[in-house]
VMD Tcl script that draws the C-alpha trace (Angstrom):
set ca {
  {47.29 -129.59 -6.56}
  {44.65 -128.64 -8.99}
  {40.67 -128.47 -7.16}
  {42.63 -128.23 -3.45}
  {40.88 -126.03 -0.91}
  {40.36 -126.32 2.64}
  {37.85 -129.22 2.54}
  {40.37 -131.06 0.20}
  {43.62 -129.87 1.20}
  {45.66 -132.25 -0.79}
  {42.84 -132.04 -4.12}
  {39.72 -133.56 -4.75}
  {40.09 -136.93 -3.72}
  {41.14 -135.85 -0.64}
  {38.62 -134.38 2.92}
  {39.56 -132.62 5.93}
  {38.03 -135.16 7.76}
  {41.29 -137.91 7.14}
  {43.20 -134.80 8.14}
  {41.38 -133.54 11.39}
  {44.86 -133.64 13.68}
  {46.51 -131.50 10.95}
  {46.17 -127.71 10.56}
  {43.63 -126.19 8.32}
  {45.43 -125.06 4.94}
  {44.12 -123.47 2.12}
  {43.47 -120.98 4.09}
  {43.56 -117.01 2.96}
  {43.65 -114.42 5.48}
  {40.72 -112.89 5.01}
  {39.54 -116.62 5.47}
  {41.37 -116.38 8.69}
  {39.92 -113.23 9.60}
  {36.31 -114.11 8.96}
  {36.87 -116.99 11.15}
  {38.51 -115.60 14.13}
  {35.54 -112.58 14.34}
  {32.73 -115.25 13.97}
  {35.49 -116.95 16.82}
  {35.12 -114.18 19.16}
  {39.36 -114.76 18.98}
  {41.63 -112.49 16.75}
  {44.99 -113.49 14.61}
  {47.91 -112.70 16.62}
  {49.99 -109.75 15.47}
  {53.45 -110.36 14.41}
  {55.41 -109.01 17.79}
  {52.60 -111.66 19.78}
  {53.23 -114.51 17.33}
  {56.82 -114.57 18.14}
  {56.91 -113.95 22.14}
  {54.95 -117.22 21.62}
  {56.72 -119.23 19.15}
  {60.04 -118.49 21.72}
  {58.16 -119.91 24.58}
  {60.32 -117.92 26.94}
  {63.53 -118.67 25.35}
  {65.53 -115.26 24.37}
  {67.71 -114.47 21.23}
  {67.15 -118.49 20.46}
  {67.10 -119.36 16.71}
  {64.20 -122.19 17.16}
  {61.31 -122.49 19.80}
  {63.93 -124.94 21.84}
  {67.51 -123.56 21.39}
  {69.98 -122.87 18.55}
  {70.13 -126.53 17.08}
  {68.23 -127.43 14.51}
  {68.38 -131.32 15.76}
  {69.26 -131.46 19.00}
  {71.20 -134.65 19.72}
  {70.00 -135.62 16.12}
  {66.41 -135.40 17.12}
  {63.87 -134.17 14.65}
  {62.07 -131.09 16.25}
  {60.16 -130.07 13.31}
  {58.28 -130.61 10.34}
  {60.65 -129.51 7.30}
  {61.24 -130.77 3.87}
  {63.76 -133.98 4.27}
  {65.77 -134.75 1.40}
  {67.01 -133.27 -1.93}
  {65.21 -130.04 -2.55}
  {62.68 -129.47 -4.43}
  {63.19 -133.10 -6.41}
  {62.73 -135.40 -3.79}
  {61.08 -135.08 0.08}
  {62.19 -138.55 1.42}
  {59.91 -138.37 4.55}
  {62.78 -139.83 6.67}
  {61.01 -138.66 9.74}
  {57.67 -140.13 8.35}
  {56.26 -137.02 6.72}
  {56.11 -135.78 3.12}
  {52.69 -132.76 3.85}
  {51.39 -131.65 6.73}
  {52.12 -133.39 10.34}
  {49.57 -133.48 13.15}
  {49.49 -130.30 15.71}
  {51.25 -132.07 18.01}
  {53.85 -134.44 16.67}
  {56.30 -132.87 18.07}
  {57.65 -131.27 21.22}
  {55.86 -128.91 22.50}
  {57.58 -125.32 23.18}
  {58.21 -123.85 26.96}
  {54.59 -122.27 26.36}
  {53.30 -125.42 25.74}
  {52.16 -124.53 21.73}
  {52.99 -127.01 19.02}
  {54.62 -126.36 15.70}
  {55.36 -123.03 16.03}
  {57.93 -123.43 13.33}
  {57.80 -126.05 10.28}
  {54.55 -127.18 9.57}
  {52.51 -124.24 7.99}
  {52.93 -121.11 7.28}
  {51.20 -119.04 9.64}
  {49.30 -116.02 8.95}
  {49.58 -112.75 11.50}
  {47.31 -109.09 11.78}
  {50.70 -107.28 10.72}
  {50.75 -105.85 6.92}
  {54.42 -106.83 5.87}
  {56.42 -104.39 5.25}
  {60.23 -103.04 7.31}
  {60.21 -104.00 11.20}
  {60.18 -100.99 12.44}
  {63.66 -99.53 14.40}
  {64.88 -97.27 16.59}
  {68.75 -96.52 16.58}
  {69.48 -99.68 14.57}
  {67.72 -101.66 17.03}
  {63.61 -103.46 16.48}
  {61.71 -101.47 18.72}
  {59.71 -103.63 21.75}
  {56.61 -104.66 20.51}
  {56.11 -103.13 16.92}
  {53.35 -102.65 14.95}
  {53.21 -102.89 11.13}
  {52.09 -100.85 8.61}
  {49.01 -99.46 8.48}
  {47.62 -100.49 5.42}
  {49.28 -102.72 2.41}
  {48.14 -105.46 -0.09}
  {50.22 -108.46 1.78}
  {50.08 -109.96 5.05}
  {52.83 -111.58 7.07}
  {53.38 -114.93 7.50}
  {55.48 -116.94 10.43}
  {57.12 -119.93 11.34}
  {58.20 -121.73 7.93}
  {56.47 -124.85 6.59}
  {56.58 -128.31 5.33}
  {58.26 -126.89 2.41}
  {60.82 -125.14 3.78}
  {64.55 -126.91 3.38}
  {67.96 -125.58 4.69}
  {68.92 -125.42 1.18}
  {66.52 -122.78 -0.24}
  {63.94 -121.62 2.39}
  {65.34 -121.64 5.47}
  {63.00 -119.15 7.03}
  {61.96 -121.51 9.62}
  {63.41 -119.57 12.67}
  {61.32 -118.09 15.34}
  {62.55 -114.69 13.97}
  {62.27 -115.64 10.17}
  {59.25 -113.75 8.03}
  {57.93 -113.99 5.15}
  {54.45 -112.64 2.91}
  {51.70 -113.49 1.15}
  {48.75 -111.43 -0.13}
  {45.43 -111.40 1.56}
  {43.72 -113.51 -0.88}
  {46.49 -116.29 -1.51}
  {45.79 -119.62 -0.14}
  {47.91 -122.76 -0.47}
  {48.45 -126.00 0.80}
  {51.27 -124.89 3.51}
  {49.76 -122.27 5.24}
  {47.21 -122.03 7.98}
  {46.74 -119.74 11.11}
  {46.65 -119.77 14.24}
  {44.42 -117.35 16.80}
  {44.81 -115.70 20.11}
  {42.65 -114.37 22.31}
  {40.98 -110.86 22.28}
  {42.53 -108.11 24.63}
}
mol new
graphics top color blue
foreach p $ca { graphics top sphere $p radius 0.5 }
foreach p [lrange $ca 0 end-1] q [lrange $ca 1 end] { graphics top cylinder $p $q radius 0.2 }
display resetview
């Protein structure tokens, strides 16, 4: 949406303030960044992000098991309907949903896939291996022009961008912002 920006996530008729339960979008990661150093916090790195977003659960494809609905139960906030022509908002929701409208995971965080896009420390580039195998807690790159992102979005639909598994990835560059990704912080070790 032409003139949207953190302030007026969904354009200029819009303010953060009729969207104060929702996560901050718009967002870039040097935005995120700036924020979690005047914070006192830091962005989690990518190997963090997902020991959270599994909430103790092991080799699971979502924060709560393998099914995507379990028991036909909406878990998370993805794109409902025929992608990309129509978002029906069968479970009420055609943008962003509040932090916590829905379960929360066995860590007790919210939305830690659907939602927003979620920006990490880790430059994107291979996860790192040893003998065919991620190595336990990796690091990315050094240095790079994108940034990884986790946990899918609004936006994402099984159809097309299906990336919203605890171990799904994806990229963006430092200074992108858009209206389905925010971040989230930890705190400083």
């Amino acid at each position: 949406v032409d003139g949207a920006y953190w302030a007026a996530p969904r354009g200029p008729d819009s303010a953060w303030e009729d969207y104060k339960d929702h996560p901050a979008v718009h967002i870039t990661w040097s935005d995120a960044l700036a924020y979690c150093t005047w914070a006192g916090l830091q962005l989690p790195c990518e190997a963090q992000w997902e020991r959270a977003a599994r909430g103790g659960l092991a080799r699971m494809k979502f924060p709560w098991g393998n099914a995507m609905m379990p028991i036909g139960k909406q878990r998370m906030n993805t794109w409902q309907g025929e992608f990309p022509n129509e978002n029906s908002g069968e479970h009420g929701l055609t943008g962003t949903a509040p932090v916590d409208a829905y379960e929360a995971n066995g860590f007790g965080l919210y939305n830690m896939t659907g939602n927003v896009w979620e920006w990490v420390q880790d430059f994107f580039g291979p996860i790192p291996m040893i003998a065919k195998r991620p190595v336990v807690d990796p690091k990315g790159p050094n240095t790079g022009d994108w940034h990884v992102q986790r946990g899918g979005s609004h936006l994402c639909h099984i159809s097309y961008c299906d990336r919203y598994h605890v171990h799904s990835r994806s990229s963006n560059d430092t200074d992108s912002s858009t209206g389905n990704c925010g971040f989230r912080v930890a705190a400083k070790v």
